[in-house]
N, C-alpha and C positions, 0 to 999 in steps of 0.2 A: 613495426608498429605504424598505424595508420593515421596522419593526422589530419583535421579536418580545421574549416575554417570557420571562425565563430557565426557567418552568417547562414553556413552550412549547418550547423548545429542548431541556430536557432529555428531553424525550419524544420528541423529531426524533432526536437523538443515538442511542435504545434504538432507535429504528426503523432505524435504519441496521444496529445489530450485529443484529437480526433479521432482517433483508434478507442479510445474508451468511450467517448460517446454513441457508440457506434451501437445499435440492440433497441431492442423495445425496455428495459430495465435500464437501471443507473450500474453506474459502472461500482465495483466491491474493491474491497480489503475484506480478505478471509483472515485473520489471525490466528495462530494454532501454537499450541506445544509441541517439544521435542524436537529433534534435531530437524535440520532444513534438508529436505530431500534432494537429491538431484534436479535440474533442472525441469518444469512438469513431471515430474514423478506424483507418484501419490502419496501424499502425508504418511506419516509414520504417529504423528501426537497427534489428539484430536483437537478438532476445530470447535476453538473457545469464543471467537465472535467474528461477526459478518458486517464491517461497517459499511455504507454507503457513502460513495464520493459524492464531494458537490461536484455539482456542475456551473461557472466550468471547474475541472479539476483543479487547477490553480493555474497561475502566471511563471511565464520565463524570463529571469532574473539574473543578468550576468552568467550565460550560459548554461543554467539549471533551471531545472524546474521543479520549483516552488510549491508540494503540494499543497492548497489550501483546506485549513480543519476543517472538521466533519462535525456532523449532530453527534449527539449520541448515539451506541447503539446497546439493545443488549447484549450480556454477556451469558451465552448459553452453558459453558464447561468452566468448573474448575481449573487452573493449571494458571503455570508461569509462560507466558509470550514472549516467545523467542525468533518467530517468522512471520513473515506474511504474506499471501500470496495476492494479486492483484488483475481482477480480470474485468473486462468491456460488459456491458451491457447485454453482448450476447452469452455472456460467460467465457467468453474465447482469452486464455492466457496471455495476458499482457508482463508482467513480470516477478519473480519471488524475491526479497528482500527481508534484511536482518528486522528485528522490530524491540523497538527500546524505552525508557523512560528521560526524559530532557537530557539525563546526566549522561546517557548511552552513548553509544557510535551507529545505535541501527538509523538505516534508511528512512522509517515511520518510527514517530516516536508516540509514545502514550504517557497519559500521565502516572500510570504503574505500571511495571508488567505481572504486578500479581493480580487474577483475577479469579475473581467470585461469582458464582450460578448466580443468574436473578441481579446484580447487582450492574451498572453500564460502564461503556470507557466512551471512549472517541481518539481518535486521530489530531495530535497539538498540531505537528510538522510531517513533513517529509520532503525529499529532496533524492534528483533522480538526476545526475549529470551525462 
């Protein structure tokens, strides 16, 4: 096992919100149903909403980073939210992560994960160590 030193990490951490900023677009949270696919693989459930990160993404905090909440967005599919994928600006895969509601373990958390056509979520938290 590799271990790093916390100033090493906090420079890993700025390299990430760097990497999202990176595109002509704002960097997403794709939120989907059904199982979490292998690493970039292609979904299996379909994609229930598309949030928009702010910018910047959030702040590093005691060697995590802190995603900061998001506007609203809509919510295009029915289903329960159980992943989410998380890509830059250019669309270029940045990372997939559990997706939960405050009381959860996921990575991104929402205020439900049941979600309704037509109706919005948003992004409370998340946290990427």
């Amino acid at each position: 096992m590799i271990q790093i030193s916390d100033e090493l990490n906090a420079y890993r951490l700025q390299g990430v919100i760097t990497f999202l900023a990176l595109g002509t677009e704002q960097a997403r949270a794709h939120v989907y149903a059904g199982p979490r696919p292998g690493f970039g693989e292609a979904p299996q459930g379909p994609l229930l909403a598309s949030i928009v990160l702010t910018e910047p993404l959030g702040t590093v905090v005691d060697g995590v980073l802190e995603v900061a909440p998001t506007n609203e967005a809509l919510i295009l599919t029915t289903g329960e939210a159980t992943w989410a994928r998380i890509v830059n600006g250019n669309g270029a895969l940045a990372w997939d992560c559990d997706a939960s509601d405050l009381d959860g373990s996921g990575e991104l958390r929402l205020p439900t994960t049941t979600l309704y056509a037509g109706g919005y979520t948003r992004i409370l938290t998340g946290l990427l160590g």
